[in-house]
Structure formats: C-alpha cells, structure tokens
C-alpha positions as CSV (number, residue, x, y, z in Angstrom):
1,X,-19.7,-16.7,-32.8
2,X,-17.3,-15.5,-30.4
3,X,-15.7,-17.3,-27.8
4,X,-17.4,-16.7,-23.9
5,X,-14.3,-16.1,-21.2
6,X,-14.7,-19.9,-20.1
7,X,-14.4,-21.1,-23.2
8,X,-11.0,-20.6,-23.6
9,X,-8.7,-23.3,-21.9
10,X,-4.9,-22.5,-22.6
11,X,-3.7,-19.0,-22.4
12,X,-0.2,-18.1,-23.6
13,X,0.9,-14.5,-22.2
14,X,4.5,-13.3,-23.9
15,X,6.3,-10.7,-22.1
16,X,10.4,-10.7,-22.3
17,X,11.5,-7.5,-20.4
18,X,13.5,-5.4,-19.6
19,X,12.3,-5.2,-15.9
20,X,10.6,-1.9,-15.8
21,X,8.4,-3.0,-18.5
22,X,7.5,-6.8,-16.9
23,X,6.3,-4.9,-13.7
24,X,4.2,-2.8,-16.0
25,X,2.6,-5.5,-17.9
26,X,1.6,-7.3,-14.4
27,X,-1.0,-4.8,-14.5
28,X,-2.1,-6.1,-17.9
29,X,-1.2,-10.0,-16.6
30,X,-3.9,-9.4,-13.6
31,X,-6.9,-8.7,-15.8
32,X,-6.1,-11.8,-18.4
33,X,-6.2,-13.7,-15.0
34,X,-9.2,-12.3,-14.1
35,X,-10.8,-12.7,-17.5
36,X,-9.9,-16.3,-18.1
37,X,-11.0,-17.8,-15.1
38,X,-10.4,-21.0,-15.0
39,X,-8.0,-21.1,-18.1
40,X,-4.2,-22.7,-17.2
41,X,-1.8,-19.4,-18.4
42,X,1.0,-19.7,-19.6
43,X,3.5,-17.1,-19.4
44,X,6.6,-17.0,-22.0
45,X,9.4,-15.0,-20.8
46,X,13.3,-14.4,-20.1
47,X,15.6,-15.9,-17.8
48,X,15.9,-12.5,-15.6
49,X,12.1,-12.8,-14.5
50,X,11.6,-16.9,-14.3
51,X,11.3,-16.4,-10.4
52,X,9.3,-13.6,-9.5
53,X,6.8,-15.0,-12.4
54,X,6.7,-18.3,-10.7
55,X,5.4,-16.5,-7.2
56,X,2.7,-14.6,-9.0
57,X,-0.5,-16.0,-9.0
58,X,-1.3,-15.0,-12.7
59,X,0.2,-17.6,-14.4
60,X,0.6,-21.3,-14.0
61,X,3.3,-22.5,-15.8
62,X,6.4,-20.0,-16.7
63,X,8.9,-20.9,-19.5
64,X,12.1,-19.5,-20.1
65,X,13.6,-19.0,-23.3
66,X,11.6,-16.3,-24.8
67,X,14.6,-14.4,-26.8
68,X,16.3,-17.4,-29.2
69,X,19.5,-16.6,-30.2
70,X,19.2,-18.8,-33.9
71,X,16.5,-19.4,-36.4
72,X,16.6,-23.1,-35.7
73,X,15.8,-22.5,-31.5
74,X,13.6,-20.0,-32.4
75,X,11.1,-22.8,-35.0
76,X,11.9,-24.9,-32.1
77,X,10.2,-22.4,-29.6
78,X,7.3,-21.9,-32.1
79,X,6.7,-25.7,-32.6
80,X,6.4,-25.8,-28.7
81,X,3.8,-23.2,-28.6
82,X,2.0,-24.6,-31.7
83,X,2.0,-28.2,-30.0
84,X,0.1,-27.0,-26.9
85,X,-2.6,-25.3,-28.7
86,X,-2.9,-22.0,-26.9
87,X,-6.5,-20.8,-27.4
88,X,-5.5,-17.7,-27.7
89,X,-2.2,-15.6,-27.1
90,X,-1.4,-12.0,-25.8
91,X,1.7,-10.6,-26.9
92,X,2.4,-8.0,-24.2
93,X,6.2,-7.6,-26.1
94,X,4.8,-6.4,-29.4
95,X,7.9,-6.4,-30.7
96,X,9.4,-7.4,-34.3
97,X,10.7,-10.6,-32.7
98,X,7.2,-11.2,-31.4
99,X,5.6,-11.2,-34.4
100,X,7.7,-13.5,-36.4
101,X,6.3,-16.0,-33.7
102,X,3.3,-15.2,-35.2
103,X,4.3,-15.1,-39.0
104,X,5.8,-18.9,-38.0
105,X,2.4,-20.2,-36.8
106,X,1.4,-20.4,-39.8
107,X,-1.0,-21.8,-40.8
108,X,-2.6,-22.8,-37.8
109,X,-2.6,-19.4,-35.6
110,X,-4.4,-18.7,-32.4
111,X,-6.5,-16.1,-31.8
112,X,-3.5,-13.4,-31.0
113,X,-3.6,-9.7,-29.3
114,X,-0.9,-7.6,-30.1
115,X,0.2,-5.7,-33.2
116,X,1.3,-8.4,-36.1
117,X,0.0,-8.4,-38.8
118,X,-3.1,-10.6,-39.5
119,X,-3.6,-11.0,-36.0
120,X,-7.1,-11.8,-34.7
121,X,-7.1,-9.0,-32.0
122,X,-5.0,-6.2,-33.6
123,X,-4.1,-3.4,-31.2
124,X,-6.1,-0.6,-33.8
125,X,-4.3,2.6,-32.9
126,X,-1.5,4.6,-34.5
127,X,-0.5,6.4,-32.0
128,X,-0.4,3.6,-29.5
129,X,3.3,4.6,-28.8
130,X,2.5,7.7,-27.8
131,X,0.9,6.2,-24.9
132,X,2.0,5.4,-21.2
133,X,2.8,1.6,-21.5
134,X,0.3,1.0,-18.9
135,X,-2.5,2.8,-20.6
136,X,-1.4,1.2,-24.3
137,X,-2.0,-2.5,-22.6
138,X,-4.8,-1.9,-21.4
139,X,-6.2,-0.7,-24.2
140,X,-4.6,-4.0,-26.5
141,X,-6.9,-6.0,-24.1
142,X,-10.0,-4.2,-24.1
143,X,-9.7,-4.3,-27.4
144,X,-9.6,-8.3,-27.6
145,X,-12.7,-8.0,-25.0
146,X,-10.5,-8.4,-21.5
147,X,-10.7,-5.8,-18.9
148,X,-11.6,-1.3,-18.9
149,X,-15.0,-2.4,-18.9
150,X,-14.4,-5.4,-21.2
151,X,-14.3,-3.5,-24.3
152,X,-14.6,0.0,-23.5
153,X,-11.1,1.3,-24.6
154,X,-9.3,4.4,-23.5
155,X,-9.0,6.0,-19.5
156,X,-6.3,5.5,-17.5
157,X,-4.8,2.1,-16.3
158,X,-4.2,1.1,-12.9
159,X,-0.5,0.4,-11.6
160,X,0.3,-3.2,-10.9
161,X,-0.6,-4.8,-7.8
162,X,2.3,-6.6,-6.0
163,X,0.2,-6.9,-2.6
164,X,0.5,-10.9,-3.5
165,X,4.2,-11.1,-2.7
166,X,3.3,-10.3,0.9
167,X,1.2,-13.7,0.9
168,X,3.6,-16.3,-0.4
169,X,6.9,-14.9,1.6
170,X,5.4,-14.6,4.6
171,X,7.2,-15.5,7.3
172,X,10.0,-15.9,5.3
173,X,13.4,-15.0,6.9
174,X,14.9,-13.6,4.0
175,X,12.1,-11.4,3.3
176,X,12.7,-9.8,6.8
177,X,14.4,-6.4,8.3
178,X,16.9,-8.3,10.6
179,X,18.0,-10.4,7.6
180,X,19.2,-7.2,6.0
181,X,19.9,-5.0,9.3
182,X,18.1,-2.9,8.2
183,X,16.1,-0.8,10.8
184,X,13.0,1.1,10.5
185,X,12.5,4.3,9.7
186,X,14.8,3.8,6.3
187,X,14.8,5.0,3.1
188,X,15.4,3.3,-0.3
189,X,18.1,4.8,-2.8
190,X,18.3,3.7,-6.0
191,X,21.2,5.2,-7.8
192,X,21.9,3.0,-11.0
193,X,19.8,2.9,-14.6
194,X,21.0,1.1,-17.3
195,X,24.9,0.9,-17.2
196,X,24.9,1.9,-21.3
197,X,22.8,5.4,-20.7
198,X,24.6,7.0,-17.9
199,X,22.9,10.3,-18.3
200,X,19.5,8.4,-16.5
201,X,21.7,8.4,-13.8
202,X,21.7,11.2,-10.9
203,X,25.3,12.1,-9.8
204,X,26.1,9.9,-7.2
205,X,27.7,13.1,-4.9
206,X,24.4,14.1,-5.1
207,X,22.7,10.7,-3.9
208,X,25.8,10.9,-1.3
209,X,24.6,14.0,-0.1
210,X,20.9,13.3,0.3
211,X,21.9,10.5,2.0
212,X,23.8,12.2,4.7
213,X,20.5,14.7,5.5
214,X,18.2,11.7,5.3
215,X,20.5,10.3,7.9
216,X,20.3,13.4,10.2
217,X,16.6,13.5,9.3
218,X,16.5,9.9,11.3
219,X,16.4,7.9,8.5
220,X,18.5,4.9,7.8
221,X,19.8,5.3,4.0
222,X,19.4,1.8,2.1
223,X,21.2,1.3,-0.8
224,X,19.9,-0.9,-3.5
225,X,21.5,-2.1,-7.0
226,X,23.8,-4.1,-8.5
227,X,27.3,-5.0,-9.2
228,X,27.2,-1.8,-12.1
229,X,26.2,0.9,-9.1
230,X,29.4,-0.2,-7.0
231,X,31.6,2.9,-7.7
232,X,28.4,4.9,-7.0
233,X,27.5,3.5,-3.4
234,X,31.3,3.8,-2.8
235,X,30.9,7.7,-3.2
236,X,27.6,7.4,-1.6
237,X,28.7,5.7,1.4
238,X,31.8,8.0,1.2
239,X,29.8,11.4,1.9
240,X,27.1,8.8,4.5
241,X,29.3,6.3,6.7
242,X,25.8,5.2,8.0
243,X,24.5,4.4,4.8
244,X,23.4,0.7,4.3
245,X,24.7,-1.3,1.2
246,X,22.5,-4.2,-0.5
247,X,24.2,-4.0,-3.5
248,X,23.2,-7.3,-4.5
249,X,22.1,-8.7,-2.1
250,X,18.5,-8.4,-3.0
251,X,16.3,-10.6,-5.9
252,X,12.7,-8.8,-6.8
253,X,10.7,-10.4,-4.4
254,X,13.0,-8.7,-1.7
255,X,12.7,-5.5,-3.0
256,X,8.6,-5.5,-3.1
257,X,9.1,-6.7,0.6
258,X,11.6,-3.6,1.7
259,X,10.0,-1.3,-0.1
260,X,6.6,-2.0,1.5
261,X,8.2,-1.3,4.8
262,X,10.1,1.4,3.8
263,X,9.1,5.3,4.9
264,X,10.2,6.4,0.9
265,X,12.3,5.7,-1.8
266,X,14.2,8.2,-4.5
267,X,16.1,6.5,-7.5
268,X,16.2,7.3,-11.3
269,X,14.8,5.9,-14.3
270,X,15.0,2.0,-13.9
271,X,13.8,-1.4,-12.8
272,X,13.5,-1.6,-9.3
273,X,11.6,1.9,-8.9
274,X,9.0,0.1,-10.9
275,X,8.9,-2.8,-8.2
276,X,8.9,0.0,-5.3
277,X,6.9,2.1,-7.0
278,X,4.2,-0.6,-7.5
279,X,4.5,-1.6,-3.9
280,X,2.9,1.6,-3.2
281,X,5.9,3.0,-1.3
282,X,6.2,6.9,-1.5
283,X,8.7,7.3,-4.5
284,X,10.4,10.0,-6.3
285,X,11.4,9.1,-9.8
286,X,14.5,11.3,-11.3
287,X,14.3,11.4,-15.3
288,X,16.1,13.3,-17.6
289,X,16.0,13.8,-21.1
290,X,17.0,10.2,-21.9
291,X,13.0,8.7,-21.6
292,X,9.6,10.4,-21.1
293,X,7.9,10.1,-18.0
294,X,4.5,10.6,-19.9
295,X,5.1,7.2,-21.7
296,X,6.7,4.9,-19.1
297,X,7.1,6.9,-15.2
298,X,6.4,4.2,-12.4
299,X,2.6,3.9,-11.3
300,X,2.1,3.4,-7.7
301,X,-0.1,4.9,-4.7
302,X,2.0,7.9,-4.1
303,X,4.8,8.5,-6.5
304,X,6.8,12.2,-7.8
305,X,8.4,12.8,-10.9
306,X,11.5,15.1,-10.9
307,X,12.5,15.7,-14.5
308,X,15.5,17.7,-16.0
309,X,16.9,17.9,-19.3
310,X,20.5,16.9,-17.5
311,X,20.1,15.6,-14.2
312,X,23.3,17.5,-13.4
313,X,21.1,20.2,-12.9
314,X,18.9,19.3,-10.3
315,X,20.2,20.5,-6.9
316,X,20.0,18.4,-3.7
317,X,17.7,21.1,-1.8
318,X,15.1,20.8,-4.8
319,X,14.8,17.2,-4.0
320,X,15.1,18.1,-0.3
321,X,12.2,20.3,-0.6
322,X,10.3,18.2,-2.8
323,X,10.5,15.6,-0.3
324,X,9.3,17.9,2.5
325,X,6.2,18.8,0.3
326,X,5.3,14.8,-0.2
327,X,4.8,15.2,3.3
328,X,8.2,12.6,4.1
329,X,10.4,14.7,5.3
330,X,9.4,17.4,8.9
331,X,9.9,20.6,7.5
332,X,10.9,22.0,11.3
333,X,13.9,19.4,11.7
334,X,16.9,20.7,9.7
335,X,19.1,18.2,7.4
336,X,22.2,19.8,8.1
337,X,23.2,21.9,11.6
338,X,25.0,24.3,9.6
339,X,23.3,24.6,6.5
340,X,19.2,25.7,6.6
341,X,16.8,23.6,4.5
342,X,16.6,24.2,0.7
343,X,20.2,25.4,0.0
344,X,22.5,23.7,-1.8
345,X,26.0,22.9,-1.6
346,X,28.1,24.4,-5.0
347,X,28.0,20.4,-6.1
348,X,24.3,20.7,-6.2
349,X,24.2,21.7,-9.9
C-alpha cells in the first residue's frame, strides 16, 4: 500500500546548480514542502547556494558537498545519506552523477524520483528534455504523486516564488536602497553569462548605450555581476558616468531584494535574471543561439524574451522600443535630445 503524505518523515531533496537551474527547481522545492507537511527536508547541494537555501523555508537542514571530487568522498556522501534513512528522495539534478548515488544505495534504496534506473518514481517521458525545466519538474513530481493536481501530469508550471526573502531580511540594513545608494526609479543591468560562452553575452557598447537613454529616461542604471563582467561595466560606465556599479557587491538574497524594488531589469542568459525574474520584476531576457528559451527562459510575473541568432545583431532601439511596448519606458519622453526614439547608432548591429 502506498505511503499517505504524512507518512513520510525524512525527505532528502538533491539539487547542485548552476544558479539558473536552483531558482528553477524552488518551484519544484515549494510543492515537496507543501506535500510533506510535517516531514524534516533535507536539501543536498553545492557550496555556491548553502546560504540562500538556509533562508528558504523549504528545507530544514542544508548540506554542502553535493559534487565529490573522488570515489572515496563520494561512498562517504552516500553512507551519510544511507545512515539517515530518507523516506524518500527527489533528485531535482537528474544527472549521471546523481544516479550513481542511487546505483551506491544499494541494496537498501529509498523510494527515489528522478531518472535512474530502477528508481521507485521514474520520471516516464522520453522527451522530458525537450521540456522547459520548470514544466519537466513538475511533471517528475506529479508523477511520484506531489503537486499539478497530485498526479495529474502535464500544463504549465508556475515560476518560483521568492516572496519569502522579503520576510526573513526585513529590516535588514544590507537589504536596503541607502546601503547600495541606490535611488529609486532604477533599473537593473545584467551584462555577464557564463565567462566560457561569451556569445550569451550582449555587447557591452550596447548595454553602455542603453544605459545612457535609461539615464535620460530618469532612471538610475544599476549594474549587477561579478568580478568576470568588470571590463564590461568599465565600457558601460564609460558610455553612462551615472551608471551605478555592484559588481560584487551583492549575494542572492540582495538581488531578490533590489530587484523587487526595481522599475525593470534587462540582462542575458544567466543566474541572476532567474532571481530577478522570479521576484516578479519586469525583465527582458537577451538569448542567442547559445540556449533555447523554450527549454530554460526565466519565469516571472512580467518577463520578455529577445532572441537573436548573434546577439551582435540586436540594435539598441529594438530593445528601446521593446521596452516602450512593456509599458516601462514613456513613449513621449525621448532617450536621446538629438536622436528620436527607435534609431540606432551604427554600433547598434
């Protein structure tokens, strides 16, 4: 007979990264929460997302060390998870790395949702990589009975909820406008992606540019990122004196926290548009031809993708314009004194 929700005392939830995909699988986190009330979860991850997992009210106790580097620490990890005896355990990774944890529990396995073979609660679709990672998840769950209508599988997913970050920093200095200088209205620019793809990446003339008619516009231009999207803020900041640099300066929680003030924010394809995105501030996400939108594009209230082959090729007044019809941007007050809303400059691609 199967188990009833309550029945099930130690939940184990495995999700590593890369960022992107952790904000994704919050989504996924909330309804095991919801499910398994009254369960203590566990959550297995990576060093990068220890904090921001310990503020969320999903899971109770957060380890670290989710990506072994040896055999031996890796039999050591799975004789950790074998000596609490998880009830049962959703592998949100899915990955080959994942399922050797699995293969190693042998011979005393959980239950287990994900996609290794053998596994109590296989994920039964073949073209579950064809899906949008939030839709996919959801549909690994309902299929172990947790969430879509506890069983009903397909639809759409709903986008994370960060809402809960408001709650445990309020009142926290760090989490506030003055601790930044940052001033309201402002807009968040996110110009980096993953420093080994740089064709995710807008040209940063372009962000530079933007920034200089959001500025005119009224808006205060708020540069977030890390050390990797130096050079670019420099030519940013180069073409916009006014814009702000948080280059980092800013851990996950602050992000939710800006970007939940913030009026919009336009960035490529990476991490922290997720975490914006999510927050439900108005976003633009820039793609190219490097990753499919259809399969992993930020879910939020109010989000536009802007997709290219090369992002070379999109112009500033496209954005410009898109921005306008968002409804962000007044279509009456003109970026630029000397150039008229919608053309672009011969850098504009």
């Amino acid at each position: 007979m199967a188990k009833g929700p309550l029945q099930y005392k130690k939940i184990l939830v495995i999700k590593l990264g890369a960022l992107g995909d952790f904000v994704q699988a919050l989504a996924a986190c909330r309804s095991i929460h919801e499910y398994h009330q009254g369960a203590k979860i566990t959550l297995l991850t990576t060093s990068p997302y220890v904090e921001i997992a310990k503020s969320c009210p999903y899971f109770d106790f957060v380890w670290d060390g989710g990506r072994p580097d040896s055999f031996m620490v890796t039999w050591s990890l799975v004789q950790k998870i074998r000596k609490e005896k998880f009830d049962r355990i959703y592998d949100l990774q899915t990955s080959s790395r994942t399922n050797r944890y699995y293969t190693l529990l042998w011979p005393f396995r959980p239950e287990w949702s994900g996609i290794a073979k053998g596994a109590s609660h296989y994920h039964k679709n073949r073209k579950r990589t064809k899906m949008h990672t939030l839709d996919r998840q959801a549909e690994q769950l309902a299929m172990a009975g947790v969430g879509l209508g506890q069983g009903r599988v397909g639809g759409t997913a709903s986008a994370p909820d960060l809402s809960w970050a408001t709650e445990v920093q309020k009142g926290a200095a760090r989490t506030e406008l003055t601790w930044f200088g940052v001033r309201k209205p402002f807009a968040l620019i996110v110009p980096g992606s993953t420093p080994n793809r740089p064709a995710k990446r807008w040209p940063a003339q372009n962000y530079g540019q933007l920034a200089m008619r959001l500025r005119r516009a009224g808006f205060m231009p708020v540069i977030i990122g890390t050390e990797t999207e130096q050079e670019d803020t420099y030519i940013i900041q180069q073409a916009c004196p006014g814009a702000l640099s948080l280059i980092n300066r800013t851990d996950f929680i602050q992000i939710i926290m800006l970007a939940r003030q913030a009026h919009l924010a336009i960035g490529n394809d990476t991490g922290p548009m997720h975490l914006i995105a999510s927050s439900n501030c108005p976003s633009m996400v820039l793609f190219s031809s490097e990753s499919n939108p259809d399969l992993c594009a930020p879910r939020g209230a109010d989000v536009t993708v802007l997709k290219r082959k090369k992002l070379a090729e999109l112009g500033v007044g496209e954005v410009w314009e898109t921005l306008q019809t968002m409804g962000k941007i007044d279509p009456h007050r003109p970026p630029h004194a000397d150039q008229p809303i919608g053309a672009q400059s011969s850098s504009d691609g």
